[in-house]
N, CA, C and O atoms as a CHARMM CRD file, in Angstrom:
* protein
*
  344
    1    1 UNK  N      0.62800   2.38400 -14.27700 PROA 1      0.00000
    2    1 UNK  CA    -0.14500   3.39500 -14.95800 PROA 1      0.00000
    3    1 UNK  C      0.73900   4.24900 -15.86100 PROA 1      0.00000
    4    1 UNK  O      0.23400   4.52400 -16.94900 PROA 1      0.00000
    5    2 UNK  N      2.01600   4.74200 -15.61000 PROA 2      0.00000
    6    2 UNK  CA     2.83900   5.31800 -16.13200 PROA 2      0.00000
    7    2 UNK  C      2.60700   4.44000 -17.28300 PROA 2      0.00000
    8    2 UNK  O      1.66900   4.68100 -18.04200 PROA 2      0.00000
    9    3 UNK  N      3.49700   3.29700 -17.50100 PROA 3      0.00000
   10    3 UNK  CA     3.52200   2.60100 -18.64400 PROA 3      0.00000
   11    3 UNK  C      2.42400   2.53700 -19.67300 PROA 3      0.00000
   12    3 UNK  O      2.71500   2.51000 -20.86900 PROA 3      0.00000
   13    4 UNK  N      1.06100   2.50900 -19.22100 PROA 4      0.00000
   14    4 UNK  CA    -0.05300   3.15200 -20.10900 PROA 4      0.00000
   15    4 UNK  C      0.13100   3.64700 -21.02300 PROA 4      0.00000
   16    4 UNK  O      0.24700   3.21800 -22.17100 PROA 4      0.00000
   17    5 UNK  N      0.21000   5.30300 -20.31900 PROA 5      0.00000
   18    5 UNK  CA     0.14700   6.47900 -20.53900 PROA 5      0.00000
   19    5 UNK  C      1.10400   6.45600 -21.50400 PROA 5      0.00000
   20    5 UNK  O      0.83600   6.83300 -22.64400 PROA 5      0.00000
   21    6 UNK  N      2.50600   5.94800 -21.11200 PROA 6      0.00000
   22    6 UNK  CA     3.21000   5.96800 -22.34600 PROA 6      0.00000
   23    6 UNK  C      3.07400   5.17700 -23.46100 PROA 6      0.00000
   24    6 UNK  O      3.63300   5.68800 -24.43200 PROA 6      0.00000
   25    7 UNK  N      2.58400   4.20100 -23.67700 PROA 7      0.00000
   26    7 UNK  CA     1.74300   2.82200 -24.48000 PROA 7      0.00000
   27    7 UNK  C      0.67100   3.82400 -25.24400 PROA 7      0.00000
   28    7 UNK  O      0.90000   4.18700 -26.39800 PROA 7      0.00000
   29    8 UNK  N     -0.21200   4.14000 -24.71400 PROA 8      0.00000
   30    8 UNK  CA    -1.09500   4.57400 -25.28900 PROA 8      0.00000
   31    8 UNK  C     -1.47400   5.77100 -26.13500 PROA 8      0.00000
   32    8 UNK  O     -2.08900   5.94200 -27.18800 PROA 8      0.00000
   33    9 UNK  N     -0.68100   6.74600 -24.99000 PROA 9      0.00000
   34    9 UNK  CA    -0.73200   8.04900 -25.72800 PROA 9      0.00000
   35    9 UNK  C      0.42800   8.63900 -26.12800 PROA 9      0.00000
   36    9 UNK  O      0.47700   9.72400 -26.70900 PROA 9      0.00000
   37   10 UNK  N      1.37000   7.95900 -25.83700 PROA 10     0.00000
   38   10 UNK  CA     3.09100   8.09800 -26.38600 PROA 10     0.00000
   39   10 UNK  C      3.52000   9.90800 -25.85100 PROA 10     0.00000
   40   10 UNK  O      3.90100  10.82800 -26.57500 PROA 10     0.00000
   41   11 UNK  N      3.23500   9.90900 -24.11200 PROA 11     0.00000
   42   11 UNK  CA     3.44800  11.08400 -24.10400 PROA 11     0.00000
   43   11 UNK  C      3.86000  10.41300 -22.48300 PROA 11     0.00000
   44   11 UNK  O      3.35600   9.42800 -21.94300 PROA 11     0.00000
   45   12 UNK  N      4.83200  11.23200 -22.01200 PROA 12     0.00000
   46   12 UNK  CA     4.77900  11.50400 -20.50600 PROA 12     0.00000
   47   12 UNK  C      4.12000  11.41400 -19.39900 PROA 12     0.00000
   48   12 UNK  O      3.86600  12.58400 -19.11500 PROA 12     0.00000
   49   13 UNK  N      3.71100  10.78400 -18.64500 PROA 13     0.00000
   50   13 UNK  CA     2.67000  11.45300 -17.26800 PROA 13     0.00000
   51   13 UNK  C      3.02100  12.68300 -16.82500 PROA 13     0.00000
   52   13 UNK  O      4.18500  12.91300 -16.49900 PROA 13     0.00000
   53   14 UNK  N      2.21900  13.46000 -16.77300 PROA 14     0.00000
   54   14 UNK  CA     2.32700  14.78000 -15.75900 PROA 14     0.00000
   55   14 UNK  C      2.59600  14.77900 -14.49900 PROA 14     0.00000
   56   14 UNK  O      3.29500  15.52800 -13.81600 PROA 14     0.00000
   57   15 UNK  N      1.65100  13.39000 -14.12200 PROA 15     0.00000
   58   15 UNK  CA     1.59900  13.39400 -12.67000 PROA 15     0.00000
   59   15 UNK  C      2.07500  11.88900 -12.55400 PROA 15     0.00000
   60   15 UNK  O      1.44100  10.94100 -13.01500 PROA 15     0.00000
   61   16 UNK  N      3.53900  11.77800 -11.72800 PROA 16     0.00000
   62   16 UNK  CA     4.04500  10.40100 -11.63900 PROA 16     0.00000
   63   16 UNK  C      3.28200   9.52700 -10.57900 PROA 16     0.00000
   64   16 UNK  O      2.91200   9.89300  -9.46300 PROA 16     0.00000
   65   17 UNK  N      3.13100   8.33200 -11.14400 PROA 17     0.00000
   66   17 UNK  CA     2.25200   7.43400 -10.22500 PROA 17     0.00000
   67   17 UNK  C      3.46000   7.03200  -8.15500 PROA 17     0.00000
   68   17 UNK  O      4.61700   6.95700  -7.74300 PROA 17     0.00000
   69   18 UNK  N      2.13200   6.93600  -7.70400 PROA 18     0.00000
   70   18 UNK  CA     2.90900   6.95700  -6.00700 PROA 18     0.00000
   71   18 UNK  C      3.77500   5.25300  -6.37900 PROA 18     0.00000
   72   18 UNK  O      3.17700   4.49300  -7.14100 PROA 18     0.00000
   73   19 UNK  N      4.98600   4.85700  -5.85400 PROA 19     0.00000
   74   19 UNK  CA     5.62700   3.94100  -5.68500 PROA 19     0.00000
   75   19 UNK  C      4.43200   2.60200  -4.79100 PROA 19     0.00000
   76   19 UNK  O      3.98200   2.63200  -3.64600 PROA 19     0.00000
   77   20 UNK  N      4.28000   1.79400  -5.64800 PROA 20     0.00000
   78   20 UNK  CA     3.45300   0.74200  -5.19600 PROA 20     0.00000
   79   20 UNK  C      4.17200  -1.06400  -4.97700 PROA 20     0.00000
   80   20 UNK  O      4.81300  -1.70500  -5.81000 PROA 20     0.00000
   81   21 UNK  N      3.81700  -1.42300  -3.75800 PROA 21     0.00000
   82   21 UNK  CA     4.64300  -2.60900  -3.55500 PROA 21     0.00000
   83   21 UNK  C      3.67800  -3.58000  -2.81900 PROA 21     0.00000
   84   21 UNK  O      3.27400  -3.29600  -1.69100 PROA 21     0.00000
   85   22 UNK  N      3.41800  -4.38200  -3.26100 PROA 22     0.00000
   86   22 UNK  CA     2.88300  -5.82400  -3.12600 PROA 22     0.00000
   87   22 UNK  C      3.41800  -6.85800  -1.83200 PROA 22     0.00000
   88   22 UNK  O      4.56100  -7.31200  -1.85900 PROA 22     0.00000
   89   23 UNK  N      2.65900  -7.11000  -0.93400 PROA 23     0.00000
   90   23 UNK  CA     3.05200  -7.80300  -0.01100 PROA 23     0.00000
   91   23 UNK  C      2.97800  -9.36100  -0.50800 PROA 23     0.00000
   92   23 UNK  O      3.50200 -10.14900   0.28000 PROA 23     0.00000
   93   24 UNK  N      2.60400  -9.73300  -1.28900 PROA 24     0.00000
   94   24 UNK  CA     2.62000 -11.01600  -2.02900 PROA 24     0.00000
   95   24 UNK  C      4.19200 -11.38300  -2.69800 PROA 24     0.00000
   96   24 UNK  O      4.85500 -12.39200  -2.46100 PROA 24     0.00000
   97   25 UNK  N      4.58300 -10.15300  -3.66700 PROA 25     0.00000
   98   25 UNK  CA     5.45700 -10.21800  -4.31300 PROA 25     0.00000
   99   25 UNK  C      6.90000  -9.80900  -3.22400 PROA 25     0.00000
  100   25 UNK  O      8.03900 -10.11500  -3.57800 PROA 25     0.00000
  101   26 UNK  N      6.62700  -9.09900  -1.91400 PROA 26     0.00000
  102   26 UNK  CA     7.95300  -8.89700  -1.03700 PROA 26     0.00000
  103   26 UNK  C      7.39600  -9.39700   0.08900 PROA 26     0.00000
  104   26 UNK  O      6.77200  -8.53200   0.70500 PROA 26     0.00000
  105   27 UNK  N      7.38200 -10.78200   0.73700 PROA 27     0.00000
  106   27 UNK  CA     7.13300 -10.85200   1.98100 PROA 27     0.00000
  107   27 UNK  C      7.28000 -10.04800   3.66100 PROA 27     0.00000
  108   27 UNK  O      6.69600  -9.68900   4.68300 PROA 27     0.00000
  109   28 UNK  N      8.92400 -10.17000   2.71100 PROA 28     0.00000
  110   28 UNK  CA     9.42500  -9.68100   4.02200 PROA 28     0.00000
  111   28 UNK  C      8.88700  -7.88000   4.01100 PROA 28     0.00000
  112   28 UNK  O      9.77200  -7.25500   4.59500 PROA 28     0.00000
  113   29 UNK  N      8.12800  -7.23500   3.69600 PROA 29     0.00000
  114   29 UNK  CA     7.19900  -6.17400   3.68900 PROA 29     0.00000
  115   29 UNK  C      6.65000  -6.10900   4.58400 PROA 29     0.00000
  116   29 UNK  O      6.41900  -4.95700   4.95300 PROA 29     0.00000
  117   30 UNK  N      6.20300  -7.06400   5.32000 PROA 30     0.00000
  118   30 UNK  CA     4.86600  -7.20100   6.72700 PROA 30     0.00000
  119   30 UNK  C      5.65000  -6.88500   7.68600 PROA 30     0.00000
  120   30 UNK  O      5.27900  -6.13500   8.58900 PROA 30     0.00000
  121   31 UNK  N      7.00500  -7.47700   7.62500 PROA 31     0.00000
  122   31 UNK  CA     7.90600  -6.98300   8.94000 PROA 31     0.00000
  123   31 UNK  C      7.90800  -5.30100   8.97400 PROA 31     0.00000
  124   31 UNK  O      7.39300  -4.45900   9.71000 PROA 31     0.00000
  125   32 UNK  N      8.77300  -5.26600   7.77000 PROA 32     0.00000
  126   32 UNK  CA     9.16100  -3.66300   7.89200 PROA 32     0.00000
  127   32 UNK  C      7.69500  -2.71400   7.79400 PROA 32     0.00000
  128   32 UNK  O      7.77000  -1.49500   7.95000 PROA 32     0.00000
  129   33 UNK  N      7.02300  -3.05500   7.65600 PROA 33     0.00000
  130   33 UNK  CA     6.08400  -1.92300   7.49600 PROA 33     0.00000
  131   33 UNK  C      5.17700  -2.09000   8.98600 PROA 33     0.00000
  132   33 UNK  O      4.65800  -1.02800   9.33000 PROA 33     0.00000
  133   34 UNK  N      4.86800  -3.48100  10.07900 PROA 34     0.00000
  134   34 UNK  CA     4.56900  -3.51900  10.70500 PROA 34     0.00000
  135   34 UNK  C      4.91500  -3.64000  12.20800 PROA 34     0.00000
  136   34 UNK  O      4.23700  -3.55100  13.23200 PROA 34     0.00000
  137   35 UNK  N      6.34700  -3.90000  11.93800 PROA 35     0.00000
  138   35 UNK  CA     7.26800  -3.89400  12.92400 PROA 35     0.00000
  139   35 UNK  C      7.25600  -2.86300  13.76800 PROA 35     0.00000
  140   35 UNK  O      6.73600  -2.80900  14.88300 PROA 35     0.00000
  141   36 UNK  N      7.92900  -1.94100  13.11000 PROA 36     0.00000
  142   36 UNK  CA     8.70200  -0.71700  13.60900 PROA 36     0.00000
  143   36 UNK  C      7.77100   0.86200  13.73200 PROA 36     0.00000
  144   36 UNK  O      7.89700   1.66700  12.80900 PROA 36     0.00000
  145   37 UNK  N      6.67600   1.26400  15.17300 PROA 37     0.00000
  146   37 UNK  CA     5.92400   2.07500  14.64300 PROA 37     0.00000
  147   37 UNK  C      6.75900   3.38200  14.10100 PROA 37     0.00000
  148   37 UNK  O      5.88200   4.23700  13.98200 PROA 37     0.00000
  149   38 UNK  N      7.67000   3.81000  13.81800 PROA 38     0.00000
  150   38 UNK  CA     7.89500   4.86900  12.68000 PROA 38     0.00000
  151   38 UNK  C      7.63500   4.79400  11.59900 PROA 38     0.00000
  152   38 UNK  O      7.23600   5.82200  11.05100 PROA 38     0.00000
  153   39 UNK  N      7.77400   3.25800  10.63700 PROA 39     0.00000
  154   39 UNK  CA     6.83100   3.02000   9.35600 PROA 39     0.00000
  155   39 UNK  C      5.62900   3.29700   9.42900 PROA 39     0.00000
  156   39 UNK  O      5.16400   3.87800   8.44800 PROA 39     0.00000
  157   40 UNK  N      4.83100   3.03700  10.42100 PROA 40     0.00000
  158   40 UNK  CA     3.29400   3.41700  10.18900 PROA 40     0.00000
  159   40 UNK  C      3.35800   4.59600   9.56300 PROA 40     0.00000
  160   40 UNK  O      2.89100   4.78200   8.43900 PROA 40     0.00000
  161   41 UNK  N      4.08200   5.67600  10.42100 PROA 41     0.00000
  162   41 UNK  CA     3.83800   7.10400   9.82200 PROA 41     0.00000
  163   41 UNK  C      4.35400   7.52400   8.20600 PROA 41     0.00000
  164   41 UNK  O      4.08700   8.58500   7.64000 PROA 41     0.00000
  165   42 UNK  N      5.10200   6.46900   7.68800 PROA 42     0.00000
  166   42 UNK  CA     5.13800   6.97200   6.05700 PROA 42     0.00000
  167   42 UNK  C      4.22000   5.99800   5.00300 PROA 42     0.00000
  168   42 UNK  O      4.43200   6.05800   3.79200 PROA 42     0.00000
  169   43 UNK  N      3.20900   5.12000   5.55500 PROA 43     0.00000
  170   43 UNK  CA     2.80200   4.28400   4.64000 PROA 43     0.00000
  171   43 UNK  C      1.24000   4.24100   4.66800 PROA 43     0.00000
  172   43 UNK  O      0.61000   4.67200   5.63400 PROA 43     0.00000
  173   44 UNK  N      0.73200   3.78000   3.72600 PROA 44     0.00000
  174   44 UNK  CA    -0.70900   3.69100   3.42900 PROA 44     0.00000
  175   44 UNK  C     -0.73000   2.13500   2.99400 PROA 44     0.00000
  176   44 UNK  O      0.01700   1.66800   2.13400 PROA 44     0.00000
  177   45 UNK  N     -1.71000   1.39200   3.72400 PROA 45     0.00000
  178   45 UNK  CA    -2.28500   0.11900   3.20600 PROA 45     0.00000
  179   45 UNK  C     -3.71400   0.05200   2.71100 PROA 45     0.00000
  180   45 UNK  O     -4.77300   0.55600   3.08600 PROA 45     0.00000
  181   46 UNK  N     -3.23700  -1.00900   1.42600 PROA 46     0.00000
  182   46 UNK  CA    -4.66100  -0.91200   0.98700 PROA 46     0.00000
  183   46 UNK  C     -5.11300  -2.51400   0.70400 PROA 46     0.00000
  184   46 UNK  O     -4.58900  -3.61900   0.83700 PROA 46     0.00000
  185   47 UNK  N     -6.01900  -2.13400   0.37600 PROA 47     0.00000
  186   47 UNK  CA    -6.59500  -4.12900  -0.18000 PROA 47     0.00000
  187   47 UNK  C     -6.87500  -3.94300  -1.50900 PROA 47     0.00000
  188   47 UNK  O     -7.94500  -3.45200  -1.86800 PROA 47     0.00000
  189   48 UNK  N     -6.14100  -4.23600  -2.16500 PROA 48     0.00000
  190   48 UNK  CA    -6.33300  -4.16500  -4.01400 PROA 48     0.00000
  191   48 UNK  C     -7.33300  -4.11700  -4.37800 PROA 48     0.00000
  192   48 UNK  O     -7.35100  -3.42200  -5.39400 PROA 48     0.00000
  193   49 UNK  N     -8.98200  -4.75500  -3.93600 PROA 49     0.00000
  194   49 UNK  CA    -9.92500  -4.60100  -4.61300 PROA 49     0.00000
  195   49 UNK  C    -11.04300  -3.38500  -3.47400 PROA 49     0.00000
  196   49 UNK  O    -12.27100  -3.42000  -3.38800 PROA 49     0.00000
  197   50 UNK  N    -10.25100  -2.59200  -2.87500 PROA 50     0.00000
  198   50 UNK  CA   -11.07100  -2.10200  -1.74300 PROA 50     0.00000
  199   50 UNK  C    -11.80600  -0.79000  -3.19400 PROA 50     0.00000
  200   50 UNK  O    -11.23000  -0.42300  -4.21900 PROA 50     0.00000
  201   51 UNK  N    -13.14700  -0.41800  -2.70700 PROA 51     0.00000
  202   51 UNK  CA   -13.90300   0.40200  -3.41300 PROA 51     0.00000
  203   51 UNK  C    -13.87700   1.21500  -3.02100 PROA 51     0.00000
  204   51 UNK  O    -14.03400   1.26500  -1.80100 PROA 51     0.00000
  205   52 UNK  N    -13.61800   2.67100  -3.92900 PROA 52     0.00000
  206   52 UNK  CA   -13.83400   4.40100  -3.34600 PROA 52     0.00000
  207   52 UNK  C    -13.60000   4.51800  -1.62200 PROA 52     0.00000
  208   52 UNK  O    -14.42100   4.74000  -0.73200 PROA 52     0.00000
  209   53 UNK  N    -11.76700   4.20900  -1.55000 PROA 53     0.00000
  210   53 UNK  CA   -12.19200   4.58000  -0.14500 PROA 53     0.00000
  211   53 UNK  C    -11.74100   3.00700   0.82200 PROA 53     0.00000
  212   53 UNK  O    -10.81500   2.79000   1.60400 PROA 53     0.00000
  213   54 UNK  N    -12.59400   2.34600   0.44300 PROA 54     0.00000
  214   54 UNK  CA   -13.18900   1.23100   1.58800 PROA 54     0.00000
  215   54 UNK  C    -11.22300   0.24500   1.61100 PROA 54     0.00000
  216   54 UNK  O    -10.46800   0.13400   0.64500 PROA 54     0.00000
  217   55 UNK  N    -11.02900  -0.17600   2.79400 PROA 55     0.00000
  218   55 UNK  CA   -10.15200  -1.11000   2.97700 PROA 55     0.00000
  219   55 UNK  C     -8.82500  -0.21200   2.53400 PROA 55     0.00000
  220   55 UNK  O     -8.11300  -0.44300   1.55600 PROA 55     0.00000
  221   56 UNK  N     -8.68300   0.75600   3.39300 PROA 56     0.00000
  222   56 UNK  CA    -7.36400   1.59600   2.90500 PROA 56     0.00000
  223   56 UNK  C     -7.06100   2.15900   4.54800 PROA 56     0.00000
  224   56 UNK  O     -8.03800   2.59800   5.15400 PROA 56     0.00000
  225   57 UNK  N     -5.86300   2.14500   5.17400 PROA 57     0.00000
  226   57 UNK  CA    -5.53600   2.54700   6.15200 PROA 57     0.00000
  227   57 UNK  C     -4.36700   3.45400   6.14200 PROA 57     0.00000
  228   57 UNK  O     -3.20800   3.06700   5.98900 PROA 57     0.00000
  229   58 UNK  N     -4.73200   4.67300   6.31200 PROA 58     0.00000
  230   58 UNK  CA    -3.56000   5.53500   6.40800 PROA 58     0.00000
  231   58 UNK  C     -2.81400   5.53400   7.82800 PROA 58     0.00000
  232   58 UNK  O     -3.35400   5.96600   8.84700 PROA 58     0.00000
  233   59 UNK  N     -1.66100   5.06200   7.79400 PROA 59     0.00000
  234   59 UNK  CA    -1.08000   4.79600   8.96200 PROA 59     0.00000
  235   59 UNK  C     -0.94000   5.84100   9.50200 PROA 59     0.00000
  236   59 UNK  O     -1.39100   5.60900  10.62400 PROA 59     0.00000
  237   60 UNK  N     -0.41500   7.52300   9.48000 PROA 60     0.00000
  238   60 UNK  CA     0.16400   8.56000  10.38100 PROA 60     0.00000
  239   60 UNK  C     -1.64700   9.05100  10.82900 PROA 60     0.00000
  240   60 UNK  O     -1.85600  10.05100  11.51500 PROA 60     0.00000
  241   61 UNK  N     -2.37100   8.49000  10.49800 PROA 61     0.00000
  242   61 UNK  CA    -3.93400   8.67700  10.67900 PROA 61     0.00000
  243   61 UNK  C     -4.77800   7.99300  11.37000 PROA 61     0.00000
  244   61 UNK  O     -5.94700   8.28300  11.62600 PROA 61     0.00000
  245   62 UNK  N     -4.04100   6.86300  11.74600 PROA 62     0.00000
  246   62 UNK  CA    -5.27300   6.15300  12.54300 PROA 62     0.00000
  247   62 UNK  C     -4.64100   5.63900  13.79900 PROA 62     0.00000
  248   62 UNK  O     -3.43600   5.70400  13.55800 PROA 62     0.00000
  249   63 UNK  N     -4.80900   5.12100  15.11700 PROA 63     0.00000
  250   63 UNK  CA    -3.96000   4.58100  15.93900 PROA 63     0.00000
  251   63 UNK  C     -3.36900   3.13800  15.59700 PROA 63     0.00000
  252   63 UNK  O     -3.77500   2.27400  14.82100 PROA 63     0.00000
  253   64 UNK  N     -1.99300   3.19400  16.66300 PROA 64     0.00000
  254   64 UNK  CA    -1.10000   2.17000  16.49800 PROA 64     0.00000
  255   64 UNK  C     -1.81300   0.39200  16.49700 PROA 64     0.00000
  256   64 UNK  O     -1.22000  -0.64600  16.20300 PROA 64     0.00000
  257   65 UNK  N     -2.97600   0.54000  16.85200 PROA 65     0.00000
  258   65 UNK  CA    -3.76800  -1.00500  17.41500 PROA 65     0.00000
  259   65 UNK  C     -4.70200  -1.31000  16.01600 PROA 65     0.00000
  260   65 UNK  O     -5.01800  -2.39500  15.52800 PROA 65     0.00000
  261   66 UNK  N     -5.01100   0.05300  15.57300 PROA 66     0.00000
  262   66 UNK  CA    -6.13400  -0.54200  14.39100 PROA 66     0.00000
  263   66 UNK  C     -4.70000  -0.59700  13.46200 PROA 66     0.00000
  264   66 UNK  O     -4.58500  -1.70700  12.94100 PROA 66     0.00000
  265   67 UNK  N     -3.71900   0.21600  13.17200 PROA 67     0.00000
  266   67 UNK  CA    -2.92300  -0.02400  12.44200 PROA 67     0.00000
  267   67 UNK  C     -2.52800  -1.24300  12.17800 PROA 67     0.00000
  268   67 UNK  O     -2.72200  -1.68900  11.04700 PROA 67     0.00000
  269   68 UNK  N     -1.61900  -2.36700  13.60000 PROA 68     0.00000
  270   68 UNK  CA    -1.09000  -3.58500  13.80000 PROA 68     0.00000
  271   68 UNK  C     -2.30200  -4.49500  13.41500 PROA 68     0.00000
  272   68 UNK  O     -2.11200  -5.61800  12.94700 PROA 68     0.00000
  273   69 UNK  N     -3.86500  -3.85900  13.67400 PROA 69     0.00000
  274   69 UNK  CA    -5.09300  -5.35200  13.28900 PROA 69     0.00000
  275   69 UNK  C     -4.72300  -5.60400  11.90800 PROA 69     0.00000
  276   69 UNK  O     -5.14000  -6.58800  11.29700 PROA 69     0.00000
  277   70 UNK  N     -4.03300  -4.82900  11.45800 PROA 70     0.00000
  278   70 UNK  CA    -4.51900  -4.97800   9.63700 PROA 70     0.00000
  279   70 UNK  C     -3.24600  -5.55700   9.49700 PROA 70     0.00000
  280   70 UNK  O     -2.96300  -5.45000   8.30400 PROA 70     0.00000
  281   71 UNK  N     -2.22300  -6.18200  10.17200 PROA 71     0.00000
  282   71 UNK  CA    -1.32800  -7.34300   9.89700 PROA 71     0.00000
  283   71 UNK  C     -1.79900  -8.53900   9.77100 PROA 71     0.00000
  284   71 UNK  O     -1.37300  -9.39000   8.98900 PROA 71     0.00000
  285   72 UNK  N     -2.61000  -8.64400  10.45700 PROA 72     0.00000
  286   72 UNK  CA    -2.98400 -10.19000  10.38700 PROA 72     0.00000
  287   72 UNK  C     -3.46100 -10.37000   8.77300 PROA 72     0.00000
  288   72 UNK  O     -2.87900 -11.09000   7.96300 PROA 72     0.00000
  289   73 UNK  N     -4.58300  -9.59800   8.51500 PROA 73     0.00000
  290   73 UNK  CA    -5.59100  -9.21200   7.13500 PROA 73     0.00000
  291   73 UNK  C     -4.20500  -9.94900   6.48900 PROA 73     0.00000
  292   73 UNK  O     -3.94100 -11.09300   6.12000 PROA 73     0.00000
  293   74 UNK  N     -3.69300  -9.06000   6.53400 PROA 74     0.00000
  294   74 UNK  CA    -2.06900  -9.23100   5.32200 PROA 74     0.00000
  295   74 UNK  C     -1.50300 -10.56600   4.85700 PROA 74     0.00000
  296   74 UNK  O     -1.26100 -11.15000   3.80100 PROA 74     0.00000
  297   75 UNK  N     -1.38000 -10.83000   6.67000 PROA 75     0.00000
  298   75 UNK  CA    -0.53400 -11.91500   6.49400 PROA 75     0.00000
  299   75 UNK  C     -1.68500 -13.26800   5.91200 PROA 75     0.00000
  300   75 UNK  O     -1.27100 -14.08400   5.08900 PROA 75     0.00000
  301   76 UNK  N     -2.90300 -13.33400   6.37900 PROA 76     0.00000
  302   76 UNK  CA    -3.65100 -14.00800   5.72200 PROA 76     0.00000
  303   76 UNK  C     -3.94800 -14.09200   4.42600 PROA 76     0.00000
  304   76 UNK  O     -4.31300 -15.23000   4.13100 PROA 76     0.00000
  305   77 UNK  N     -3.93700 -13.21100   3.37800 PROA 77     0.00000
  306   77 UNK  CA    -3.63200 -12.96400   2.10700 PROA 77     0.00000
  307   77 UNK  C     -2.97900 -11.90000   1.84600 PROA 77     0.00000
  308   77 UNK  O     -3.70900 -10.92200   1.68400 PROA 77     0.00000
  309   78 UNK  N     -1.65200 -11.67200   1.72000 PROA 78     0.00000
  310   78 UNK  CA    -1.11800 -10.90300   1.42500 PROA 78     0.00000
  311   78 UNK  C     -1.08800 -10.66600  -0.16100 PROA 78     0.00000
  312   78 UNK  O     -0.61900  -9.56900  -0.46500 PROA 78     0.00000
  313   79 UNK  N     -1.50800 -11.50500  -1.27200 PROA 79     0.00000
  314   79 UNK  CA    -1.81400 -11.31900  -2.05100 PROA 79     0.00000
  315   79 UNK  C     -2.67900 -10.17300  -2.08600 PROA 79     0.00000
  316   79 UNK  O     -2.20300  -9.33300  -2.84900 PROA 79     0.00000
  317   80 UNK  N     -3.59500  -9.85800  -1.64500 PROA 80     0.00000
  318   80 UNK  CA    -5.05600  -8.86700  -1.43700 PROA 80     0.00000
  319   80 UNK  C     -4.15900  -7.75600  -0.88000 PROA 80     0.00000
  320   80 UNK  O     -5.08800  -6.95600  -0.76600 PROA 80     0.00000
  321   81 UNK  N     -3.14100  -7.09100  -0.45800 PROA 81     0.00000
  322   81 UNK  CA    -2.79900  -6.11400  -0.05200 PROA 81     0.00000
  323   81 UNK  C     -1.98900  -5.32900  -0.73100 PROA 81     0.00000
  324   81 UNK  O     -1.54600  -6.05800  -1.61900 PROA 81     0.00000
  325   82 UNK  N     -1.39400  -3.97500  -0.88100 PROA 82     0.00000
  326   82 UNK  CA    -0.48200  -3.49900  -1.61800 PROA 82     0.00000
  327   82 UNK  C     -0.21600  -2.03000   0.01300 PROA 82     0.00000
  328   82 UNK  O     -1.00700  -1.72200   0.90500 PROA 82     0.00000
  329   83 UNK  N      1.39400  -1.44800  -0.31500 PROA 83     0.00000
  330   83 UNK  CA     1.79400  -0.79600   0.55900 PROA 83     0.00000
  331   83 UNK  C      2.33800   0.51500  -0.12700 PROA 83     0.00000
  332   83 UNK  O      3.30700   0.43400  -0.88300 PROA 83     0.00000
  333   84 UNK  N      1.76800   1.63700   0.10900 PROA 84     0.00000
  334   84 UNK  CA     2.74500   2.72000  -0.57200 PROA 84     0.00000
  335   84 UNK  C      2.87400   3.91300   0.61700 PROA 84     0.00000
  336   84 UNK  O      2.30500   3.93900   1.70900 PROA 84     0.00000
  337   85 UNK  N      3.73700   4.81100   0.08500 PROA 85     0.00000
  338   85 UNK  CA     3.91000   5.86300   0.44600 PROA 85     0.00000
  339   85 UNK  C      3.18000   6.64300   0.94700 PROA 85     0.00000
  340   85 UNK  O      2.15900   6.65800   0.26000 PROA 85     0.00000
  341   86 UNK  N      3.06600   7.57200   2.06300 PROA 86     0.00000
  342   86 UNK  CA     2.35000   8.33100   2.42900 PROA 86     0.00000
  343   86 UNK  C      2.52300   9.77500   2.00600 PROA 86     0.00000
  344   86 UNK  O      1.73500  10.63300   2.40400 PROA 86     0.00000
């Protein structure tokens, strides 16, 4: 989105976009983010095409069991997932 913003309107973002990483493009992502529960608490998963909301799990927010269900999701298409910052 940054890149847009600068593409388009040849100005700065105000507001820098959150660091976004692809479980497709870093495999080894499913480990570290599902491994170790202290990652839960800095990360948010989402499903790339999830709507307003839908298919987004904030890890320091939900428990450790619904957290770990949404590995499998991943590992089954990890294409469909992305991991950022909390």
């Amino acid at each position: 989105a940054d890149q847009l913003i600068r593409f388009y309107l040849q100005q700065e973002p105000i507001l820098k976009s959150i660091p976004t990483l692809s479980f497709a493009q870093r495999p080894h992502l499913v480990d570290q983010v599902f491994a170790r529960p202290e990652s839960q608490e800095r990360v948010v998963v989402k499903r790339v095409d999830g709507r307003g909301g839908d298919a987004v799990w904030v890890g320091p927010k939900i428990p450790r069991s619904d957290f770990l269900a949404v590995r499998a999701k991943v590992v089954d298409a990890p294409h469909c997932y992305i991991v950022q910052q909390y």
